[in-house]
ZANU-278852 format. One line per 3 residues: their letters; for each residue x, y, z of N, C-alpha, C. Coordinates in pm, whole numbers, plus 50000, padded with zeros to 5 digits. Layout:
<rs>
A	X/Y/Z/X/Y/Z/X/Y/Z  ...
</rs>
This chain:
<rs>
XXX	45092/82810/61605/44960/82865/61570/44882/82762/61490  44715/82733/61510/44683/82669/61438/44645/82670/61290  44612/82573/61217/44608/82590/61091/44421/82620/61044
XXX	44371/82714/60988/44302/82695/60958/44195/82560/60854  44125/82513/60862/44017/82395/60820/43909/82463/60710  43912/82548/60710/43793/82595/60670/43754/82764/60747
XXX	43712/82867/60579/43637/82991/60673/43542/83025/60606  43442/83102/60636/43337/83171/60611/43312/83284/60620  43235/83383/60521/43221/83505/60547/43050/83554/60505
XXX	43055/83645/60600/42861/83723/60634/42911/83856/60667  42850/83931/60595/42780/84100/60584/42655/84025/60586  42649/84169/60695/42513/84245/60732/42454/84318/60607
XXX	42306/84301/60609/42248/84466/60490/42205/84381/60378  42168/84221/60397/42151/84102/60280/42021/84068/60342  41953/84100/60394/41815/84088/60469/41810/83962/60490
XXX	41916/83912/60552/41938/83811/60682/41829/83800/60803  41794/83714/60899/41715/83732/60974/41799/83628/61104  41900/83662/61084/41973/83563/61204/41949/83640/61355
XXX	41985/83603/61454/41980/83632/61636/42071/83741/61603  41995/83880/61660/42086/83976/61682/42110/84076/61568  42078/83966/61422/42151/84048/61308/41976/84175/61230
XXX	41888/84196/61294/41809/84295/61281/41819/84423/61375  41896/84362/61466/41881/84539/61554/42066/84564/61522  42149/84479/61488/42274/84531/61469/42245/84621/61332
XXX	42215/84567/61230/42180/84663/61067/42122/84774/61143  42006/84759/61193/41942/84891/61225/42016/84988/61309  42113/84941/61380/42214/85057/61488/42303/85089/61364
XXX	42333/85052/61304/42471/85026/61227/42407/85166/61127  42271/85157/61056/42260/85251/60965/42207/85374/61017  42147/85367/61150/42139/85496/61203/42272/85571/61256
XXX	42394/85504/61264/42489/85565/61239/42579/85591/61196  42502/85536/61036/42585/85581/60925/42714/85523/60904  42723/85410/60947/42822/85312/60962/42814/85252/60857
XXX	42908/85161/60778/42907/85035/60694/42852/84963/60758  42799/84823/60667/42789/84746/60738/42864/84594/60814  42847/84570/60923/42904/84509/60995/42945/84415/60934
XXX	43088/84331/60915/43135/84197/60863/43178/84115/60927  43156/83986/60928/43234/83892/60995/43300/83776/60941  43432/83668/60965/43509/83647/60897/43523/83520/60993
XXX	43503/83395/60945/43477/83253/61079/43609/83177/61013  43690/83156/61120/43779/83050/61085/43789/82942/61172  43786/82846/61082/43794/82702/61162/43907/82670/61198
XXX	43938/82646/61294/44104/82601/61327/44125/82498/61451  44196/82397/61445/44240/82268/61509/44370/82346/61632  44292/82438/61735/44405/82442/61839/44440/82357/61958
XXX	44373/82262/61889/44512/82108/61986/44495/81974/61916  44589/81915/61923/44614/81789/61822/44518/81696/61901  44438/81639/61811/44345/81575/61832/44202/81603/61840
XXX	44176/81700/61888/44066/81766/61920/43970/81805/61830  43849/81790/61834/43761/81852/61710/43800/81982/61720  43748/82068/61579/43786/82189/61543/43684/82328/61559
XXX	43747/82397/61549/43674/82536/61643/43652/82646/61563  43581/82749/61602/43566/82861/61551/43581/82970/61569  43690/83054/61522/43717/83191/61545/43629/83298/61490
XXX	43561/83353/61500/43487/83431/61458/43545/83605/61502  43573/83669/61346/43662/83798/61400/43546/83866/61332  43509/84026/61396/43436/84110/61378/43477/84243/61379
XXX	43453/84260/61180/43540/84376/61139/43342/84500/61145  43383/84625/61198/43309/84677/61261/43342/84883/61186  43373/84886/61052/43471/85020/61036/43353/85182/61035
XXX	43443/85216/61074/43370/85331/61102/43356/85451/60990  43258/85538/61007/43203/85633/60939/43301/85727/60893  43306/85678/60767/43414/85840/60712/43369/85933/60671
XXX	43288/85997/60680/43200/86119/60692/43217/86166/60822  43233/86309/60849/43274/86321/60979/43080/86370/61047  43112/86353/61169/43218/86330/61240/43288/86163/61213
XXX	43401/86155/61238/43427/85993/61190/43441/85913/61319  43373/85786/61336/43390/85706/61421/43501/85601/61430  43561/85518/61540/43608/85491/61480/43611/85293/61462
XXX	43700/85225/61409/43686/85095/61393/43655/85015/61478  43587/84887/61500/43599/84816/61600/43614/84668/61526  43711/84627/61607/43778/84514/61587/43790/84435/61665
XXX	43740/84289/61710/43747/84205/61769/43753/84066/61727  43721/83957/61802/43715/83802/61767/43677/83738/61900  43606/83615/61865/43515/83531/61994/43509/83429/61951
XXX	43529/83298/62010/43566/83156/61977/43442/83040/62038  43397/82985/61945/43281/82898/61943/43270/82782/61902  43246/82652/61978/43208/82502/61906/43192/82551/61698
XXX	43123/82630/61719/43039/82595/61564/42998/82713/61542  42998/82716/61394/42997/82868/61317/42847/82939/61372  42762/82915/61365/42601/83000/61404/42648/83055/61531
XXX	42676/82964/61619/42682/83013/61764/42766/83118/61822  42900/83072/61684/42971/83229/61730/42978/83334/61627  42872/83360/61525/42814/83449/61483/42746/83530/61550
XXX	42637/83432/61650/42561/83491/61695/42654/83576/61797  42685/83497/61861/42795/83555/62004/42878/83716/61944  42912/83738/61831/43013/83820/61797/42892/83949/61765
XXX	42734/83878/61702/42659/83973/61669/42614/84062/61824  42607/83990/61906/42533/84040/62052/42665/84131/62083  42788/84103/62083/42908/84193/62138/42932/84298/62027
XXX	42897/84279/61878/42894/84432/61849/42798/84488/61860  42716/84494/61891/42579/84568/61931/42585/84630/62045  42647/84572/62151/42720/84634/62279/42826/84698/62278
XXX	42947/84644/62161/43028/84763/62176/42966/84880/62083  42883/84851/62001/42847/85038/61947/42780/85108/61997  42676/85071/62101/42592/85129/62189/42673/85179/62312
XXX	42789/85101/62320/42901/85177/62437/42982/85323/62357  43014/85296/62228/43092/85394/62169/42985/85491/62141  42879/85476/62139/42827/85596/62020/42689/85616/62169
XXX	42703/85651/62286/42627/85716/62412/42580/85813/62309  42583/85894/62277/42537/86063/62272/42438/86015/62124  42529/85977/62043/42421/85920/61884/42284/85850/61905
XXX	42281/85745/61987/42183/85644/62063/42130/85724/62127  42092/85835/62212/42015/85883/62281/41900/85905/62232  41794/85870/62300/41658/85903/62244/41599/85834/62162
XXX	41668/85680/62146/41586/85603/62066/41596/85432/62158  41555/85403/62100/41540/85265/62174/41656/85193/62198  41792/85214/62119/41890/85178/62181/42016/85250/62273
XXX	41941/85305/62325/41948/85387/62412/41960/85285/62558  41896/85174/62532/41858/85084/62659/41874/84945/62656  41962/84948/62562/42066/84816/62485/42161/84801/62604
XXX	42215/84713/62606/42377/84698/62702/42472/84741/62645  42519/84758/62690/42659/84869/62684/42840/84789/62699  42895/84783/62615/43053/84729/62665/43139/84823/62625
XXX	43262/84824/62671/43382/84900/62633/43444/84841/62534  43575/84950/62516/43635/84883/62385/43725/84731/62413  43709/84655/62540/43771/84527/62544/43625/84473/62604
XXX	43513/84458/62574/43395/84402/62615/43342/84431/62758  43402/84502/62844/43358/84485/62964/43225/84549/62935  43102/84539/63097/42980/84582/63055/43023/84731/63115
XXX	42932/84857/63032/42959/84967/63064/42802/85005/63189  42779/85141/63235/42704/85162/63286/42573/85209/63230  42416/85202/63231/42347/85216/63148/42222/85342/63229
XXX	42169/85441/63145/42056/85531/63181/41984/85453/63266  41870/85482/63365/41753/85427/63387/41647/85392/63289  41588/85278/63240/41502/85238/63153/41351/85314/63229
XXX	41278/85421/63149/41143/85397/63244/41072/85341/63344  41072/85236/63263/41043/85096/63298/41061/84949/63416  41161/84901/63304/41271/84836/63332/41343/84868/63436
XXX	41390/84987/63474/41491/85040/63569/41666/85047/63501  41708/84976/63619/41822/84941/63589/41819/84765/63563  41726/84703/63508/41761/84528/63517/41834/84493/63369
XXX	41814/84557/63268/41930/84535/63137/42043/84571/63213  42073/84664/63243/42229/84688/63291/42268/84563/63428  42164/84541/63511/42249/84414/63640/42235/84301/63499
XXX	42117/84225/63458/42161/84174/63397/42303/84105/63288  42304/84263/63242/42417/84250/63151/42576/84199/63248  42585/84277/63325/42701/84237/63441/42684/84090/63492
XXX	42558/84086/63552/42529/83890/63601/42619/83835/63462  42540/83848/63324/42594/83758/63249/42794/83755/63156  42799/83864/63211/42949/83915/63163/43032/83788/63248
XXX	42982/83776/63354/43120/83710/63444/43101/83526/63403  42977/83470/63408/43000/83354/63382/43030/83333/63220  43035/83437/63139/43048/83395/62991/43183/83407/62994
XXX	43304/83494/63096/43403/83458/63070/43483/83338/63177  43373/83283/63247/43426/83161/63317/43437/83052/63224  43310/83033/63120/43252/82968/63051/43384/82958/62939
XXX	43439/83071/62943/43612/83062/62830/43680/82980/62911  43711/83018/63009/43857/83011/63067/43814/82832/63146  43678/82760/63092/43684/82637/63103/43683/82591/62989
XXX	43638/82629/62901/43733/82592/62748/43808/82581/62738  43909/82681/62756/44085/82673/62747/44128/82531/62809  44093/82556/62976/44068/82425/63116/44052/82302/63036
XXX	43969/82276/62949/43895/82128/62895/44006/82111/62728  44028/82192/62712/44140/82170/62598/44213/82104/62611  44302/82163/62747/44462/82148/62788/44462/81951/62817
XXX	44340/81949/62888/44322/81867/63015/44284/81736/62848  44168/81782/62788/44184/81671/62619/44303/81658/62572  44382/81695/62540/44505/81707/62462/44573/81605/62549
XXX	44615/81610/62677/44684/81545/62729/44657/81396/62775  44576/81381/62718/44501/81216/62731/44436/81193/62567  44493/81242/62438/44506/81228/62325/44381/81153/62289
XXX	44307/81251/62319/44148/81179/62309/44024/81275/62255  43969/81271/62150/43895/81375/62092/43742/81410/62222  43671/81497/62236/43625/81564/62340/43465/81585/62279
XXX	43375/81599/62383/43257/81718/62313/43237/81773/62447  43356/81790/62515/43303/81883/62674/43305/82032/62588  43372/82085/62492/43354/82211/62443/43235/82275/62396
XXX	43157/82127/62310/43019/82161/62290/42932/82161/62391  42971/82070/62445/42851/82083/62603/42846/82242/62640  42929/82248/62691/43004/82436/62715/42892/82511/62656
XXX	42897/82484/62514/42869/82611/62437/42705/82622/62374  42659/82497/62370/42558/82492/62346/42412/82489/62483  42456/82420/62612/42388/82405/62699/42358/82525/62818
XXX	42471/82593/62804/42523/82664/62890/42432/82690/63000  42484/82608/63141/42372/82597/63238/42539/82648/63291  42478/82687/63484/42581/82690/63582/42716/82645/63559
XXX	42830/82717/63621/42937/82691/63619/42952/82545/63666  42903/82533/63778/42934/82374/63880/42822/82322/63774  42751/82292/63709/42709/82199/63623/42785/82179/63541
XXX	42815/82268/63456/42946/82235/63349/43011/82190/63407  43083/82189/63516/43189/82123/63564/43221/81947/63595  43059/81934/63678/43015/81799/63664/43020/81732/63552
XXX	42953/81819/63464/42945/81702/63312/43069/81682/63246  43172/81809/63232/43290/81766/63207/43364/81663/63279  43346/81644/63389/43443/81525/63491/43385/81423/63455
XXX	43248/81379/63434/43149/81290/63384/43265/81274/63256  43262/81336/63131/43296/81309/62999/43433/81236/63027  43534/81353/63101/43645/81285/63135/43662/81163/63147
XXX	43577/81114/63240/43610/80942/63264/43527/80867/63133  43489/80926/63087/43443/80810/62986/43510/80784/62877  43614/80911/62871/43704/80935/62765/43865/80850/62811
XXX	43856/80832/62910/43958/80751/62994/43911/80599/62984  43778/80568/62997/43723/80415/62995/43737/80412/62854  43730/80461/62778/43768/80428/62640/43904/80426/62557
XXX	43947/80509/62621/44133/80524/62559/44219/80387/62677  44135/80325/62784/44188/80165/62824/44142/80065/62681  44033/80097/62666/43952/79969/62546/44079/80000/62487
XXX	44101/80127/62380/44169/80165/62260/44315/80065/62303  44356/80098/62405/44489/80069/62439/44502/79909/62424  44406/79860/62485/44362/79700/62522/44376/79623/62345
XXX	44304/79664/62260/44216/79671/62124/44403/79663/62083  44440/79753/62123/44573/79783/62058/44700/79691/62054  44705/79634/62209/44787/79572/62242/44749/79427/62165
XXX	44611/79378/62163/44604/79281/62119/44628/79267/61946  44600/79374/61908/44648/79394/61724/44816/79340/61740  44899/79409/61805/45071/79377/61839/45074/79269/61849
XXX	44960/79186/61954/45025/79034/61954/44943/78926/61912  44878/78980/61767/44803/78879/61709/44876/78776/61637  44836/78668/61608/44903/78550/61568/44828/78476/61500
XXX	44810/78440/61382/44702/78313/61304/44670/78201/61387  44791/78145/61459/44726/78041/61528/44650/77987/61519  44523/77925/61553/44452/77784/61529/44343/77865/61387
XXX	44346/77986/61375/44223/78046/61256/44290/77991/61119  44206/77995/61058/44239/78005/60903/44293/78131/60856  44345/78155/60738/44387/78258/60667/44266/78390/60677
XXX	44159/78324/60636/44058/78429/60602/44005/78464/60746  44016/78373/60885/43962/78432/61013/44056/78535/61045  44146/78493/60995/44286/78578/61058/44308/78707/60988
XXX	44283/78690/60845/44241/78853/60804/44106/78957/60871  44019/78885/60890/43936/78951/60911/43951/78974/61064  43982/78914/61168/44059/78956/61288/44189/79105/61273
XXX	44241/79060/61196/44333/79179/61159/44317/79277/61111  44191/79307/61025/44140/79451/61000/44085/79542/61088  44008/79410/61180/43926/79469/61269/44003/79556/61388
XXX	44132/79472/61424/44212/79524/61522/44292/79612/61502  44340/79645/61304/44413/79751/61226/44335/79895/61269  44197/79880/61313/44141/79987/61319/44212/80109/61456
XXX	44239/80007/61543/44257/80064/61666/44477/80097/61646  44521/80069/61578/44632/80086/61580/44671/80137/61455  44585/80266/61395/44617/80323/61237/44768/80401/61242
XXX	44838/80425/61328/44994/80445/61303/45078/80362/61254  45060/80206/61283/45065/80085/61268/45058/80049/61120  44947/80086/61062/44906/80044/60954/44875/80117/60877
XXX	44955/80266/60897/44884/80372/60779/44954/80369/60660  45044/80274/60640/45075/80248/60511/45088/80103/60414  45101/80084/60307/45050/79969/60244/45208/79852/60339
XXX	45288/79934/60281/45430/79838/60363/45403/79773/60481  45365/79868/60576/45352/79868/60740/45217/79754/60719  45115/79755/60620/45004/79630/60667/45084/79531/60618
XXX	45153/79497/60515/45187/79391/60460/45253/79323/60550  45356/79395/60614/45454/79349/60702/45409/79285/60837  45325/79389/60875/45250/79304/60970/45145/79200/60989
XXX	45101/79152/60847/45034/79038/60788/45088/78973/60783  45219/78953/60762/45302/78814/60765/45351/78807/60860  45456/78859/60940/45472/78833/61030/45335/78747/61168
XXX	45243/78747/61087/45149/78703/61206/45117/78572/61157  45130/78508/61054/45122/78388/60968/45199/78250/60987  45178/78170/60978/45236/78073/61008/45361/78085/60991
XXX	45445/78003/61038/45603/77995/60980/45611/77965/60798  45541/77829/60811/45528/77779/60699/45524/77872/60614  45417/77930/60604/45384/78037/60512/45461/78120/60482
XXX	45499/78207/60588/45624/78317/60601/45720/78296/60512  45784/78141/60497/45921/78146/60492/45866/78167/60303  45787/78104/60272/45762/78106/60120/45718/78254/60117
XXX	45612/78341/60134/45577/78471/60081/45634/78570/60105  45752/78551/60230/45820/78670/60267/45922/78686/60128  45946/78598/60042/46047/78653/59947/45967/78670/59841
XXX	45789/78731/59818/45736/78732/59716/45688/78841/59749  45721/78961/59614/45676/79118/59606/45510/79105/59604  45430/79189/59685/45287/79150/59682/45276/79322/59658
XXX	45193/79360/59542/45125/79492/59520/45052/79551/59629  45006/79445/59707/44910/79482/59852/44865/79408/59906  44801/79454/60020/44748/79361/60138/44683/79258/60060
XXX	44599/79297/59985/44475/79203/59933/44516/79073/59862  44630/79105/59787/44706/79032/59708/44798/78903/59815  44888/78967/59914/44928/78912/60010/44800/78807/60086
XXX	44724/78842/60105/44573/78800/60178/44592/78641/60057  44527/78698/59898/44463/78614/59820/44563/78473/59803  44734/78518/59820/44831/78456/59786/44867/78268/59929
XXX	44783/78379/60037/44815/78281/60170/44704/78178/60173  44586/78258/60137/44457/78134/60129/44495/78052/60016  44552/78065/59916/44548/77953/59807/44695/77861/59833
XXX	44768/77904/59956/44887/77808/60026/44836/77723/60081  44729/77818/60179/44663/77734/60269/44615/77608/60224  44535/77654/60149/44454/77548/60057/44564/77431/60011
XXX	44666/77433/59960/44784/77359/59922/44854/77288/60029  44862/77380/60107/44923/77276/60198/44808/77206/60278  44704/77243/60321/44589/77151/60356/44571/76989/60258
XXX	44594/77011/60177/44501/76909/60039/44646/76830/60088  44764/76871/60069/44908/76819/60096/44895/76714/60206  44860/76763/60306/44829/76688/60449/44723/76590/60462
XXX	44651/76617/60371/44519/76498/60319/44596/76405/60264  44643/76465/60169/44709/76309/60068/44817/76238/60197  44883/76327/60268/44964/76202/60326/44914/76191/60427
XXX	44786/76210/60534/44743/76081/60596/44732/75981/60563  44664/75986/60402/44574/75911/60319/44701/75787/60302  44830/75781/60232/44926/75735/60235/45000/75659/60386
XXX	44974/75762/60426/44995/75628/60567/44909/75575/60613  44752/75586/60604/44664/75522/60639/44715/75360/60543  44705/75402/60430/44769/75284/60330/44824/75190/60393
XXX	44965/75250/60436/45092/75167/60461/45079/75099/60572  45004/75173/60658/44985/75163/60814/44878/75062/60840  44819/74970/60693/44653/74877/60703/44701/74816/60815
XXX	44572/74670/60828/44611/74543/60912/44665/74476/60838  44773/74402/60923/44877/74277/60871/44881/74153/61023  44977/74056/60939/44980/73946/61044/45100/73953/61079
XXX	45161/73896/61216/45315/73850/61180/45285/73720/61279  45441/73663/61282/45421/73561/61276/45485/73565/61484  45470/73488/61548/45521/73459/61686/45654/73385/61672
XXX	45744/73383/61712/45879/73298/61791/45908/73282/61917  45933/73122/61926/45951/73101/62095/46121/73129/62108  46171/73136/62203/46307/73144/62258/46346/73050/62281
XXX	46405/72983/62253/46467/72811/62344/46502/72891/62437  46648/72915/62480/46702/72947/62550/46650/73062/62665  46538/73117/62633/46466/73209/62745/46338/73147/62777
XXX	46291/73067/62746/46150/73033/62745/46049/73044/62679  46090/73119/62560/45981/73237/62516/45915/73120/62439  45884/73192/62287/45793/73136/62190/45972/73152/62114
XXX	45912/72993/62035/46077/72957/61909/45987/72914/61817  46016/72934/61745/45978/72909/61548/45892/72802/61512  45763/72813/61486/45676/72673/61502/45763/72567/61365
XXX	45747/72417/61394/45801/72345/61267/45676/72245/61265  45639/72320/61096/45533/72229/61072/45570/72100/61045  45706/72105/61005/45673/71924/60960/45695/71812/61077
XXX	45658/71691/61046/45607/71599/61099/45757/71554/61156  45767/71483/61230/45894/71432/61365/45940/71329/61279  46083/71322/61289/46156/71187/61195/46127/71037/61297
</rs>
């Protein structure tokens, strides 16, 4: 079960002016009902995924007889307004379904109608109107529960490619045709796939980074950048350290791996001022063999015996 994130709570009867919440007070006190409460919980039902909203709708009935009785439900939404609203429109339908005979003769009388599990119920002839609130209400009953059961669909299908989503908000906020939603979700899909290759790519290259020809400080700042994409890697001070050196020269390694570093930063500050040392190190001894290595003369020898060059003799012939 998931864990709740966060909840919220709204009564009706606070002269609110939200969608829905003026004709629910007004049904609610013509029949002598409390007023309506609702109770939003945020909850993470799949790892990874942005977080959702349960919205439960406590609905209790009149204890004065005759007594009515409770209604109790819940409806699940991107984001708290939307499934306020959503929970306000379904109790308004389920009390206008429970309370037929109370509603007669007033204007909600010609409200939509649901049963006690939401279905749409059957409605009077409107004067008017006719019967188009009641087809209406049925048209929209069936795609609002398609509109779930591709939620659930777009959950399962996120979760399993460990990739955070907004096909839920699309869902819930746009709500056009079934086959449109459908398109835009397959749309999201692949883009959520072209990006969890980058992530992967981003990733692999963090594993086989190496200082190589950078300096200390290119090579940190290469390594944060690529820490980003591999935070299992690096969600702890040990796990960066470790993998900061190991990516470092040998040289380096063999000296800081036996030196306790408080943290990355420290480890970081400790390699640039090696660097620096052993750089200046490598200056002085070019500099030293440039020395040793000046121009000089030497001298030629002939070979008697091969032909070559032998030992000039300056002095003069006896």
């Amino acid at each position: 079960m998931a864990l709740p994130h966060n909840t919220k709570f709204y009564q009706l009867g606070n002269g609110g002016n939200l969608i829905f919440e003026r004709d629910l007070d007004a049904l609610s006190e013509h029949l002598g009902r409390p007023h309506p409460e609702f109770l939003g919980t945020q909850v993470d039902d799949q790892p990874g995924r942005e977080l959702q909203w349960v919205i439960t709708a406590d609905l209790r009935g009149k204890r004065e007889p005759p007594i009515s009785e409770r209604i109790h439900f819940s409806v699940m939404e991107s984001n708290w307004l939307d499934g306020l609203a959503r929970a306000m429109q379904e109790a308004l339908a389920r009390l206008c379904g429970q309370h037929v005979t109370e509603i007669y003769g007033t204007r909600f009388a010609h409200f939509a109608r649901h049963d006690s599990i939401g279905g749409p119920r059957a409605l009077s002839p409107h004067p008017k109107l006719k019967y188009h609130v009641e087809h209406v209400d049925f048209m929209l009953h069936k795609p609002q529960k398609e509109l779930d059961n591709c939620r659930v669909y777009a959950n399962q299908t996120h979760a399993h490619i460990a990739q955070q989503t907004d096909t839920i908000m699309i869902l819930a906020h746009e709500r056009k045709t079934l086959r449109q939603q459908r398109a835009k979700k397959d749309a999201t899909i692949a883009r959520l796939r072209a990006k969890i290759g980058l992530i992967k790519k981003m990733r692999d290259e963090f594993r086989e980074l190496k200082q190589g020809r950078m300096s200390v400080v290119e090579y940190r700042d290469r390594f944060l950048t690529l820490s980003t994409y591999a935070p299992d890697e690096t969600d702890t001070n040990e796990k960066r350290k470790e993998r900061f050196l190991n990516g470092l020269h040998d040289e380096m390694q063999t000296v800081l791996v036996n030196i306790p570093f408080a943290d990355l930063e420290a480890l970081v500050e400790s390699a640039i001022q090696m660097e620096g040392k052993l750089h200046q190190a490598n200056e002085n001894r070019k500099r030293r063999m440039m020395k040793q290595n000046g121009p000089h003369h030497t001298q030629k020898y002939r070979n008697n015996s091969s032909g070559g060059f032998s030992p000039r003799n300056n002095k003069p012939p006896a």
